[in-house]
N, C-alpha and C positions, 0 to 999 in steps of 0.2 A: 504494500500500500504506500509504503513512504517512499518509492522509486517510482511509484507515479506519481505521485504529489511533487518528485522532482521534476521528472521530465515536462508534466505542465506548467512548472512555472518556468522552465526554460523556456519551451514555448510560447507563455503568456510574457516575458520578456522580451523575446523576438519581437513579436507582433508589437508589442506597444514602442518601440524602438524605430520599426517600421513604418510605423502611422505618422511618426514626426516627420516636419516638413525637412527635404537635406540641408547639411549643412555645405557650405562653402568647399571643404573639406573633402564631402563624400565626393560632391561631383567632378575635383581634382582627380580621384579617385577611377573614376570610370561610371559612377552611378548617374541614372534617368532617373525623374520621378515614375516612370511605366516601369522599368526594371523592382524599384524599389515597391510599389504597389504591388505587381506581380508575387514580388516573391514572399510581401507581406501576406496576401490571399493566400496562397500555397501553402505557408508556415499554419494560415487560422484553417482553413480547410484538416491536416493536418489532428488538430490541437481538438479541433470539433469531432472527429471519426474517434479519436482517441475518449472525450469525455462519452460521447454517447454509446459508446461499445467497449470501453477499455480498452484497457494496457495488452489484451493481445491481439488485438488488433494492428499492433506495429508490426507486426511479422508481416503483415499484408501492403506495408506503406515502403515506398521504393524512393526515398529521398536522394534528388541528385542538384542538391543546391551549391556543390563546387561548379560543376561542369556547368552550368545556367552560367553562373559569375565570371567563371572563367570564358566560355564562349562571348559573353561579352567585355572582354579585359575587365573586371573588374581587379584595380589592386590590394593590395593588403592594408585595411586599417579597421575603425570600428563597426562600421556596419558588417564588412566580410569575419570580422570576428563574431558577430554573435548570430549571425546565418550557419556560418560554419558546426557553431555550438550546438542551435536549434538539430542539424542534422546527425553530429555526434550524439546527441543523447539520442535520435528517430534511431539509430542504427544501432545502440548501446542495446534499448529496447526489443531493438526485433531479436535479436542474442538469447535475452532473459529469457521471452515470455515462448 
């Protein structure tokens, strides 16, 4: 129970990270506002199959949010950080359950 309670808040951290408007920074970076909506949806779509069905359900989610970022050069700073995370924990999960 308490490694879902992780993995959603991982999650619910993505997304609300996502929802803010970019910064100066991101867009340095490689980010769009459509990239960044995008992968915000993607993460809450995600985060919803997980609360309405549970944690084993991840074994069915096939997250490829490096290869999105990277096919769009996205480079390395905060937003690629906690995308990356969002998907560590999806793949940590499909492992467990």
């Amino acid at each position: 129970m308490e490694d879902a309670k992780n993995l959603l808040a991982v999650l619910d951290a993505a997304v609300a990270v996502l929802k803010e408007p970019l910064r100066e920074e991101d867009r340095g970076q490689g980010w769009t506002d459509d990239l960044r909506r995008e992968l915000q949806e993607e993460i809450s779509v995600n985060r919803s199959v997980l609360r309405r069905h549970g944690t084993p359900m991840a074994r069915h989610l096939r997250p490829r949010f490096d290869e999105w970022m990277d096919r769009e050069n996205v480079r390395p700073g905060r937003l690629r950080d906690v995308v990356s995370d969002a998907q560590r924990s999806l793949v940590a999960a499909r492992s467990v359950t």
